[in-house]
TIFI-683211 format. One record per residue (C-alpha): x negated, y negated, z; residue in three letters. Coordinates in nm, 3 decimals, decimal comma, always signed. Each point is the difference from the previous one (the first is absolute). Layout:
<nodes>
X;Y;Z;ALA
...
</nodes>
This chain:
<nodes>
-9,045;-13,142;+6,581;UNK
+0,233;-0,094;+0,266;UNK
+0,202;-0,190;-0,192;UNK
+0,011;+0,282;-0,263;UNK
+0,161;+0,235;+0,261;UNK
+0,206;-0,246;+0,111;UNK
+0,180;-0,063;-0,408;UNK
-0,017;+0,374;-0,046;UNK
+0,203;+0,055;+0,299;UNK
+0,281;-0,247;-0,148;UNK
-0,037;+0,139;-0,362;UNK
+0,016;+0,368;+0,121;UNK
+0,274;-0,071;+0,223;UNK
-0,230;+0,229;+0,279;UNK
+0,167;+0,019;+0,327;UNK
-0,256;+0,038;+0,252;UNK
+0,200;+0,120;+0,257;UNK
+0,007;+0,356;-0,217;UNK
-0,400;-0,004;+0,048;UNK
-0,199;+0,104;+0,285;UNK
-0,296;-0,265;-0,034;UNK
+0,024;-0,298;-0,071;UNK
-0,243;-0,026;-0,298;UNK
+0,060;-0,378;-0,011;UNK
-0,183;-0,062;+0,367;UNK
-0,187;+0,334;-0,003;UNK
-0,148;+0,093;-0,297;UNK
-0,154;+0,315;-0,069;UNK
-0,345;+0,069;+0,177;UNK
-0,311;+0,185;-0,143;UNK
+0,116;+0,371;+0,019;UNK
+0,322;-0,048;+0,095;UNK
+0,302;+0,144;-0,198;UNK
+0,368;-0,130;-0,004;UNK
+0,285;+0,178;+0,102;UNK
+0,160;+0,270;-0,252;UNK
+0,332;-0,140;+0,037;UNK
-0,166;-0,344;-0,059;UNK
-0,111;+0,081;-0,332;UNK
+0,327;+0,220;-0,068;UNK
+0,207;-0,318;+0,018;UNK
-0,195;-0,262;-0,129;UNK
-0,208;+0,197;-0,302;UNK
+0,279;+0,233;-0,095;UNK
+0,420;-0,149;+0,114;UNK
-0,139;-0,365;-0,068;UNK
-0,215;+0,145;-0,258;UNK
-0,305;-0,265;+0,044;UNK
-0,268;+0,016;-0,287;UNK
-0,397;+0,130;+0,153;UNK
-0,113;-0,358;-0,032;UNK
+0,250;-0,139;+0,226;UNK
-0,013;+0,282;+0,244;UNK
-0,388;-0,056;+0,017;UNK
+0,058;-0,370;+0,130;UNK
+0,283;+0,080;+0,208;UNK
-0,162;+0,241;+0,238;UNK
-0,337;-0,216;+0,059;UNK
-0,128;-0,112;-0,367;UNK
-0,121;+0,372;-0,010;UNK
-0,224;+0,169;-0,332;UNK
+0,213;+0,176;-0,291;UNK
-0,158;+0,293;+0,071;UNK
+0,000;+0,013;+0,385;UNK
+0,389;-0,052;-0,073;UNK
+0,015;+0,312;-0,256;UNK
-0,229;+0,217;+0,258;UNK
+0,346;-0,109;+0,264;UNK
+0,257;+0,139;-0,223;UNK
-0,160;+0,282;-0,146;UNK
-0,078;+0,102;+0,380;UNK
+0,367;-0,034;+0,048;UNK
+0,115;+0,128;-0,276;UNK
+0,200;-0,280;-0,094;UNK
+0,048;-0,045;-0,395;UNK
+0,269;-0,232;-0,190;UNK
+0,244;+0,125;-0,265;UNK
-0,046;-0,050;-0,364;UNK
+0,302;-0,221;+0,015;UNK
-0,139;-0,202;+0,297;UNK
-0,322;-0,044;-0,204;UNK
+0,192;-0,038;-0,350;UNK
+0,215;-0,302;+0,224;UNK
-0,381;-0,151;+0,129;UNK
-0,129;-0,028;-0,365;UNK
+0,306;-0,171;-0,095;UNK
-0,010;-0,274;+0,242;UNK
-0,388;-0,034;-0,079;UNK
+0,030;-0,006;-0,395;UNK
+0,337;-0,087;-0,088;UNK
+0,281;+0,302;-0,059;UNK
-0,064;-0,090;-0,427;UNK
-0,365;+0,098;+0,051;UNK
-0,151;+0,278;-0,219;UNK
-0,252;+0,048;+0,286;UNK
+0,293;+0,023;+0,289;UNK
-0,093;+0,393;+0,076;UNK
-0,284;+0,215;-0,094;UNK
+0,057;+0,120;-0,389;UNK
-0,193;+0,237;+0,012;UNK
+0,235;+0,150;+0,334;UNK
+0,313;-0,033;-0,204;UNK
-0,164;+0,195;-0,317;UNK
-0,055;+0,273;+0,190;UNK
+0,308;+0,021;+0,123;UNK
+0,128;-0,011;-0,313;UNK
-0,153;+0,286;-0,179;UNK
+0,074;+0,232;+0,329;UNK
+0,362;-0,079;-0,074;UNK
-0,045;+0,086;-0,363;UNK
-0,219;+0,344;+0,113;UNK
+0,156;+0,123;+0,259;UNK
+0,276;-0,191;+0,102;UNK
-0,140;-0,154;+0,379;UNK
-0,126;-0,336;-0,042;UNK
-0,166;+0,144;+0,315;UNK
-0,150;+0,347;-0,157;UNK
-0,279;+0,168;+0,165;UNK
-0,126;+0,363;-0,073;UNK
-0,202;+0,040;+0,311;UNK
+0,044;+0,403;+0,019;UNK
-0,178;+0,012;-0,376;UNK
-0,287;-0,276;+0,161;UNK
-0,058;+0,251;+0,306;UNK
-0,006;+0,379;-0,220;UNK
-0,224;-0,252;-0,226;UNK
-0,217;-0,083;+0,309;UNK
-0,027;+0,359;+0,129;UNK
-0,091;+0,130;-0,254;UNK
-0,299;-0,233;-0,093;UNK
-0,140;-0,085;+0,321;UNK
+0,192;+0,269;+0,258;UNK
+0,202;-0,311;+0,223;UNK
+0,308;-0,158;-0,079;UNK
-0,157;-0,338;-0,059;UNK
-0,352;-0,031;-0,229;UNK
-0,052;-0,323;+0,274;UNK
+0,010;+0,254;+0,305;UNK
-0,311;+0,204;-0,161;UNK
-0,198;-0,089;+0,295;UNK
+0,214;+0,042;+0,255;UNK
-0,047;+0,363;+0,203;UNK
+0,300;+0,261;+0,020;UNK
+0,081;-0,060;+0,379;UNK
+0,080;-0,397;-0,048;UNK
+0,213;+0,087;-0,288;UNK
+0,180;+0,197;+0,126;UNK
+0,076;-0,250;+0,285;UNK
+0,081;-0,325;-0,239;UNK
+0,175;+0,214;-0,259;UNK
+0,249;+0,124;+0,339;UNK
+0,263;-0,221;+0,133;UNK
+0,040;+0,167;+0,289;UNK
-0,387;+0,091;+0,089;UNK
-0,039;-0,387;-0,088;UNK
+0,237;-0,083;+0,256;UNK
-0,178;+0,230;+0,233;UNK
-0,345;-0,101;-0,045;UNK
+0,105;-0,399;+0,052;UNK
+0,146;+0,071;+0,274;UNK
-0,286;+0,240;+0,178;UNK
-0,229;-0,248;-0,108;UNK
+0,183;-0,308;+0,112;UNK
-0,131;-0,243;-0,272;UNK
+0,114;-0,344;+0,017;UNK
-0,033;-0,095;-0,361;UNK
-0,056;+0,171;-0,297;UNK
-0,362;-0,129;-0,020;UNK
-0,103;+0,208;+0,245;UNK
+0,196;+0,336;-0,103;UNK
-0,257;-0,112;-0,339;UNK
-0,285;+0,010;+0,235;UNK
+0,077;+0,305;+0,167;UNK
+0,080;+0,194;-0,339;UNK
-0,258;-0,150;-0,205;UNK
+0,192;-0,059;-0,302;UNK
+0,092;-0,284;-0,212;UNK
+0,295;-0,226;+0,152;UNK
+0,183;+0,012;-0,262;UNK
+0,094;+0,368;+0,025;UNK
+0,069;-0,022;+0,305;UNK
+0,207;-0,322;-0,014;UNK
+0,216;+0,144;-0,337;UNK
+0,073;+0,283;+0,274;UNK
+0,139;-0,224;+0,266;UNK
+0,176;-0,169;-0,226;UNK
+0,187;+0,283;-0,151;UNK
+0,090;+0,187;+0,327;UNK
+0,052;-0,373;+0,157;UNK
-0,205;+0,105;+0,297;UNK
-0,079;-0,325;+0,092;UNK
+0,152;+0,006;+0,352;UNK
-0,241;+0,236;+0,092;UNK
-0,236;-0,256;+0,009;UNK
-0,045;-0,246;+0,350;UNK
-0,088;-0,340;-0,214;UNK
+0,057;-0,183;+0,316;UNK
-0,243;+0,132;+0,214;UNK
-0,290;-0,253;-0,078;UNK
-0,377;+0,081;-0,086;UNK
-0,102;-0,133;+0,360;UNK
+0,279;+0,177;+0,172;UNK
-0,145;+0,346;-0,202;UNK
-0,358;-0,080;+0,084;UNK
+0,108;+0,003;+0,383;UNK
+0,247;+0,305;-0,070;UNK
-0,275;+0,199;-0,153;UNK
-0,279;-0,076;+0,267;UNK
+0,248;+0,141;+0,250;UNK
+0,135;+0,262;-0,162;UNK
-0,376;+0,130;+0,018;UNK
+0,008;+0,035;+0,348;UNK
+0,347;+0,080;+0,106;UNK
+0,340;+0,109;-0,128;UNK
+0,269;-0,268;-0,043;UNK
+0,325;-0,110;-0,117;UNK
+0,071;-0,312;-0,234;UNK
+0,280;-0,237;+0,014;UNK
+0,158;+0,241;+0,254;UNK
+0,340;-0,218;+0,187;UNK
+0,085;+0,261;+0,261;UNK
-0,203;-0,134;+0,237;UNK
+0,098;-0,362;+0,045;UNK
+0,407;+0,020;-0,018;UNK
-0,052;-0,047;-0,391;UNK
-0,280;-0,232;-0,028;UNK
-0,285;+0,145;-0,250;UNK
-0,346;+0,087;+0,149;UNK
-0,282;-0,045;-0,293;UNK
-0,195;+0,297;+0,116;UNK
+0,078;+0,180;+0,340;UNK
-0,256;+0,208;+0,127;UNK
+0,218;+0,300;+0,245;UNK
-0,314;+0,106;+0,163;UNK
-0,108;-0,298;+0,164;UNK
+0,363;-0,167;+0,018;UNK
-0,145;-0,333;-0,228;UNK
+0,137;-0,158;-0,277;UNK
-0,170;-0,186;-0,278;UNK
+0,157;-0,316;-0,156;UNK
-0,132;-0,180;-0,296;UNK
+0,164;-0,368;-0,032;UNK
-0,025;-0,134;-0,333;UNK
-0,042;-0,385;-0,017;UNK
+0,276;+0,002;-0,295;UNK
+0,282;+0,206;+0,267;UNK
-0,149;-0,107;+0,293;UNK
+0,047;-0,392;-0,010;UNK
+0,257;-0,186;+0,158;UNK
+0,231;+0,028;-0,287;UNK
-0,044;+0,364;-0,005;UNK
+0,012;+0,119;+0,399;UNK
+0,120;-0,256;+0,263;UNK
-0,275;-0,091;+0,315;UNK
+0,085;+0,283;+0,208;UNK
+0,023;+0,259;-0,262;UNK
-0,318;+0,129;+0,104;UNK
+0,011;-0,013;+0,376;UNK
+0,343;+0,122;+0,003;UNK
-0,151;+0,292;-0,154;UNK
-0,264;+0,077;+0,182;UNK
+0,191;-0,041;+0,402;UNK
+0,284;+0,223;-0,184;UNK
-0,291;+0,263;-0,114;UNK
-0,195;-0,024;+0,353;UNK
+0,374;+0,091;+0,167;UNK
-0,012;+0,321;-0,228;UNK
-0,385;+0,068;+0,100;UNK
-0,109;-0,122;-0,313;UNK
-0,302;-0,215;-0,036;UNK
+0,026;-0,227;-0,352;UNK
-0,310;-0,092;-0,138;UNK
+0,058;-0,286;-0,254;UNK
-0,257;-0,092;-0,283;UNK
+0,070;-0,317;-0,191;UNK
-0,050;-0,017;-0,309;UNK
-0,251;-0,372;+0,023;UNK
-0,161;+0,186;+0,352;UNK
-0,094;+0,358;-0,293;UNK
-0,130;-0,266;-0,270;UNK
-0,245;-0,172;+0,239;UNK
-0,095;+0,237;+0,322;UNK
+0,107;+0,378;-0,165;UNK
-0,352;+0,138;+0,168;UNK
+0,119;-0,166;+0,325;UNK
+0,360;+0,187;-0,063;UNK
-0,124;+0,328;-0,074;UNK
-0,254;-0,024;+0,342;UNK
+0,266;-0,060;+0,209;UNK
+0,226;+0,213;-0,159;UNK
-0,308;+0,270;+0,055;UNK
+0,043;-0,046;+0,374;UNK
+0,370;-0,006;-0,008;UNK
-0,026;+0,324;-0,120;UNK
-0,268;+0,144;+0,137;UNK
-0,249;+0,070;-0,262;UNK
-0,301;-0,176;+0,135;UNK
-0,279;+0,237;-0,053;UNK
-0,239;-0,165;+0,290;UNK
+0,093;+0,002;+0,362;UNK
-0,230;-0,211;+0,207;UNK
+0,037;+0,018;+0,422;UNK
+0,049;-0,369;+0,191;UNK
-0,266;+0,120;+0,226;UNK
-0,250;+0,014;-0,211;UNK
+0,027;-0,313;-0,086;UNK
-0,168;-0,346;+0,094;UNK
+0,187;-0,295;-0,001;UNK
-0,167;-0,325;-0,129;UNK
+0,083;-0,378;-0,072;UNK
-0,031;-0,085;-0,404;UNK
+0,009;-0,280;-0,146;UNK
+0,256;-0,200;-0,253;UNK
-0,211;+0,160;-0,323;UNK
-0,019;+0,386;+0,087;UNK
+0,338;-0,053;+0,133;UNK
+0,161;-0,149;-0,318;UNK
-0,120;+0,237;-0,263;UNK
+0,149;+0,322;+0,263;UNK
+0,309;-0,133;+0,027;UNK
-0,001;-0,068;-0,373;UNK
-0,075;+0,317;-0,108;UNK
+0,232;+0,195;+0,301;UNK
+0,295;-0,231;+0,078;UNK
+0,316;-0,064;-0,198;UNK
-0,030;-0,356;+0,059;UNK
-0,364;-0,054;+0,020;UNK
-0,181;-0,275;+0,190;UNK
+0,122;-0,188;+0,266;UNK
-0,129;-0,303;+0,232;UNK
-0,095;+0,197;+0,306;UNK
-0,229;-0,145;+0,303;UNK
-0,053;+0,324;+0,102;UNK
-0,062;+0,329;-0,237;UNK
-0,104;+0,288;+0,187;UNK
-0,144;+0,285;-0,188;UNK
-0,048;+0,395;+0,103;UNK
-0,320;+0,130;-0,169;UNK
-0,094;+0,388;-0,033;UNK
-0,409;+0,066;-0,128;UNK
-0,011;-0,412;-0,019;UNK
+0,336;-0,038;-0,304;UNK
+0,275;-0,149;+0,086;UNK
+0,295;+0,233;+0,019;UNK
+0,247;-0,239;+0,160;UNK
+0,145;-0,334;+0,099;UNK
+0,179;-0,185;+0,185;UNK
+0,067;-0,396;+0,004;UNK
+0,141;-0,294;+0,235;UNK
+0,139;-0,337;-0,062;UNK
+0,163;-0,192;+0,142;UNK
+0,392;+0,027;-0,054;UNK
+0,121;-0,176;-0,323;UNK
+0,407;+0,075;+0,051;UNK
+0,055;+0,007;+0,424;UNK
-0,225;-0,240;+0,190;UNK
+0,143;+0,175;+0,330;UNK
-0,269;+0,283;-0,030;UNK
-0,356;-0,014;+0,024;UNK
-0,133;+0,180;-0,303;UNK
+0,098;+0,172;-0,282;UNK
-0,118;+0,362;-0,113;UNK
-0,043;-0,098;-0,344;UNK
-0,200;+0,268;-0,200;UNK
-0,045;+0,368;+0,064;UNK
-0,129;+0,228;-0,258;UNK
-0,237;+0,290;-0,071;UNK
-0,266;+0,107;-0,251;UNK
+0,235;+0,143;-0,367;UNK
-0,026;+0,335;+0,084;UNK
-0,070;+0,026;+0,338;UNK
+0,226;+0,134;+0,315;UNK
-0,157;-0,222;+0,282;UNK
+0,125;+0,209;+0,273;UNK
+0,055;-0,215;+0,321;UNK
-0,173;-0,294;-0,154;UNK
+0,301;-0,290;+0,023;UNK
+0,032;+0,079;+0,359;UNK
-0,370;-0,018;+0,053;UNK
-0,014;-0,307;-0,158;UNK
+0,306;-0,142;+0,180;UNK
-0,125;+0,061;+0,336;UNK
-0,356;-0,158;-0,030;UNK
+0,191;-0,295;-0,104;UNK
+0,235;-0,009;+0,301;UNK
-0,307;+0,097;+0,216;UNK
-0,211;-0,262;-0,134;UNK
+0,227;-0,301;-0,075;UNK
+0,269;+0,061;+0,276;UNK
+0,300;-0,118;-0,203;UNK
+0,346;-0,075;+0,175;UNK
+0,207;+0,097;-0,309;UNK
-0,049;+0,091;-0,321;UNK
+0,273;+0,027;-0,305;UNK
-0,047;+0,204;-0,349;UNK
+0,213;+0,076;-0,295;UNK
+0,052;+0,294;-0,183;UNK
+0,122;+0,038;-0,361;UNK
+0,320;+0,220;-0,005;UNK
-0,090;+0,088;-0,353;UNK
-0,386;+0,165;+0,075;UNK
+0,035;+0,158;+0,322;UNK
+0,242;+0,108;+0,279;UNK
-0,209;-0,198;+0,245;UNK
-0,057;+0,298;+0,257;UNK
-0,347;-0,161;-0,011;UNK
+0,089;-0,265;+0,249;UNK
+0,187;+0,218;+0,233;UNK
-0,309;+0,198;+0,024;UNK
-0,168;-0,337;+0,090;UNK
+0,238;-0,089;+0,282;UNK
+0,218;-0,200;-0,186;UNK
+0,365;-0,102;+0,011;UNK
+0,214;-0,020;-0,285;UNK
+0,207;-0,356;+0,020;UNK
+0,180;-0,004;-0,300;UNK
+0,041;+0,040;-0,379;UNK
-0,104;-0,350;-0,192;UNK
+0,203;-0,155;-0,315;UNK
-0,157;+0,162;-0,347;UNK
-0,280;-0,228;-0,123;UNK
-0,041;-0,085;-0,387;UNK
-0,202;-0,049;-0,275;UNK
+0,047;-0,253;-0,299;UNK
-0,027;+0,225;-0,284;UNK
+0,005;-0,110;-0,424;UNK
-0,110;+0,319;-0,185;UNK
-0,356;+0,083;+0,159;UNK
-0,046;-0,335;+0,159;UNK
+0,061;+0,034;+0,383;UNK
-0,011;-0,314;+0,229;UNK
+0,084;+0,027;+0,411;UNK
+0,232;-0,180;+0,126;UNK
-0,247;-0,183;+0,196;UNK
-0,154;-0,127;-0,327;UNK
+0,347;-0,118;-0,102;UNK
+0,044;-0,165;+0,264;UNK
+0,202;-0,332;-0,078;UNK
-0,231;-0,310;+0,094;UNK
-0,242;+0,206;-0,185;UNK
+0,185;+0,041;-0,321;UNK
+0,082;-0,399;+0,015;UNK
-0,375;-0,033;+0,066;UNK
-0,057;+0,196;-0,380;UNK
+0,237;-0,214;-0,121;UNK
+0,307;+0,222;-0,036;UNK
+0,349;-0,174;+0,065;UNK
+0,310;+0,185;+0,139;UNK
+0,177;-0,034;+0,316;UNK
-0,113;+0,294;+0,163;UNK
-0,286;+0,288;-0,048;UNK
+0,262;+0,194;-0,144;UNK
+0,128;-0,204;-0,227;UNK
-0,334;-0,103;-0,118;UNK
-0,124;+0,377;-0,034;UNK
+0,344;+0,102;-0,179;UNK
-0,054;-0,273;-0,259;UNK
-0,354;+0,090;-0,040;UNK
+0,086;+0,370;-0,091;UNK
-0,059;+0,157;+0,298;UNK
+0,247;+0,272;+0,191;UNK
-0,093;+0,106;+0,330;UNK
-0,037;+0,359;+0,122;UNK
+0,052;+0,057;+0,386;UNK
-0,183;+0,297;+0,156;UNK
+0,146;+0,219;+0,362;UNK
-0,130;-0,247;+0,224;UNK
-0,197;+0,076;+0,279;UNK
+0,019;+0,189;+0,374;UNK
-0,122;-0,281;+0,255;UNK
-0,212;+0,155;+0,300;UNK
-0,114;-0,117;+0,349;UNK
-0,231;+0,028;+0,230;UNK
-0,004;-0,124;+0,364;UNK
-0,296;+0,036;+0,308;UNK
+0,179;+0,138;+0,233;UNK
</nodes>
């Protein structure tokens, strides 16, 4: 198929530098939908037949293709489709254009003189008077939505209150067939109403906040003109949702997100980023801690009432994998707060991985999904200074998930913002970098002269995150 694109992009004379995907290296996901422009200049001013089209944006179905355009309203001429059937069968072909088309057309000439002739105010009085609507199809269909789809202007209106983001779910919403409504959009070419960009994941998370709070989408009057997702004015927090397709390094260089969240802390904004490989594989973990971001934690449970306990590797690994964003770790110690004998929270110590000048590392903190655990981090961190008498102790925090206020309340001192980290990402396959690590690559018997290059010629982009906020701890 590759090869396919490649000798269509030659035959068509298709200048990619006019697109805004490359369809060649990034085909078309599962639910994904191209660009309007996209299909404007490559189905309509190069005038590329369906079949083509289909292989062109990701070897897609015929009918997922005709779903696109009829979403978009996008429709060749009779000339552009007259010009098609010609270079298929031969300009001498009988069969070149639809008889049957041209017939018609014919004896509308001969009637009434419009090859295009169309007595639509004798259909309607017809209609009225047999079945009461203007259209026997709308039967069905009560007085109050008909009077909204049969109104430009309350159409306009009721898109707009509404805020749909396709016309599948003004369908939905209405009840009605999508056809009706879709003949509707087309005609008043309303189509701009609609946000097509704004993903399904990105209006999963929109939704789920908009039931709790009042907020403003793709809003740039807060960042000197950079766009905030979802900005939440009550609590001063942002929401970003990072695709993997505009995300990667070919999309958003390594500091894109970092930059963006210092510049939105220096505005008292807190950014909290969800990638889109993080929502695919830990969205419960996501939506707990964006629970306690916010606030709506329904059980508050006191430190003090609390016993504090040693666990072991087992009971520690399945609570971190159900409460942590990145799940188990290799901890020697894992401390664990437990109210009426369940464990509510933990906390866990290795030894440092990145700076061998500290002691320990505060690797894991987290608290039961739904659960305030007030106090419980600092109980936690003092039985393990009481008990283990560290001299230092160093921690990370990830810029993306939390302001890190955490650690100040702990004692801590920030040292310093770390490069972004990233992920090797090839559609929903994500490898670390650790895992791509070159001596381990040449072990699986991949050749290249660096990770890079071997990951690159594998298929694989990479996606850097905010990096993290590095905190201390000395014994004074």
């Amino acid at each position: 198929m590759y090869f396919k694109v490649l000798i269509m992009l030659e035959k068509y004379s298709i200048d990619l530098m006019k697109l805004t995907r490359n369809y060649l290296e990034f085909p078309l996901k599962r639910g994904e939908i191209p660009n309007k422009e996209d299909l404007q200049y490559l189905y309509l001013d190069l005038n590329i037949g369906k079949k083509d089209m289909c292989q062109f944006l990701g070897n897609i179905s015929s009918s997922r293709f005709q779903r696109i355009i009829k979403q978009y309203g996008i429709k060749k001429s009779i000339e552009q489709l007259e010009e098609l059937a010609k270079a298929s069968l031969g300009a001498s072909s009988p069969f070149c254009f639809k008889e049957s088309h041209i017939k018609a057309q014919q004896t509308k000439i001969i009637k009434y003189g419009d090859k295009n002739y169309n007595n639509s105010s004798k259909n309607k009085i017809t209609s009225l008077e047999k079945y009461g609507v203007s259209n026997p199809s709308k039967q069905h269909i009560s007085q109050h939505i008909l009077d909204i789809i049969d109104d430009k202007d309350k159409m306009v209106s009721y898109i707009n209150t509404h805020k749909f983001h396709n016309i599948l779910e003004m369908v939905n919403n209405l009840g009605i067939g999508y056809k009706t409504i879709q003949r509707r959009i087309q005609q008043w070419n309303l189509y701009q109403l609609f946000n097509y960009s704004v993903s399904l994941p990105e209006k999963e998370i929109r939704d789920y906040i908009n039931q709790h709070f009042e907020t403003e989408n793709n809003v740039k009057k807060y960042l000197d003109g950079k766009e905030i997702d979802v900005y939440i004015p009550k609590k001063n927090i942002g929401i970003e949702f990072n695709g993997n397709f505009w995300h990667n390094e070919y999309g958003k260089d390594k500091n894109y997100h970092q930059d963006k969240s210092v510049l939105a802390e220096s505005k008292g904004i807190f950014l909290y980023h969800i990638f889109e490989y993080e929502w695919n594989t830990k969205k419960d973990q996501i939506v707990n801690q964006l629970n306690n971001l916010l606030g709506l934690n329904q059980t508050k449970i006191y430190a003090r009432k609390c016993e504090i306990k040693e666990i072991d590797n087992i009971e520690k690994k399945q609570f971190l994998e159900l409460n942590h964003m990145q799940g188990d770790d290799v901890s020697s110690i894992k401390l664990g707060l437990y109210h009426n004998n369940e464990l509510v929270s933990l906390m866990t110590f290795v030894k440092p991985r990145f700076n061998k000048k500290y002691q320990w590392e505060l690797s894991r903190f987290c608290s039961k999904a739904g659960s305030n655990v007030i106090g419980g981090a600092s109980k936690l961190f003092k039985y393990f200074i009481n008990n283990y008498k560290p001299v230092s102790i160093i921690s990370y925090s990830n810029i993306a998930h939390t302001r890190g206020n955490l650690y100040k309340t702990l004692g801590m001192t920030l040292q310093g913002i770390s490069e972004p980290n990233y992920v090797w990402c090839n559609h929903n396959n994500i490898l670390t970098r650790y895992q791509c690590q070159k001596h381990k690559l040449l072990e699986q018997g991949f050749n290249g002269e660096s990770e890079v290059d071997i990951m690159h010629t594998r298929d694989y982009y990479r996606i850097y995150d905010c990096g993290n906020k590095v905190w201390v701890w000395n014994n004074k």
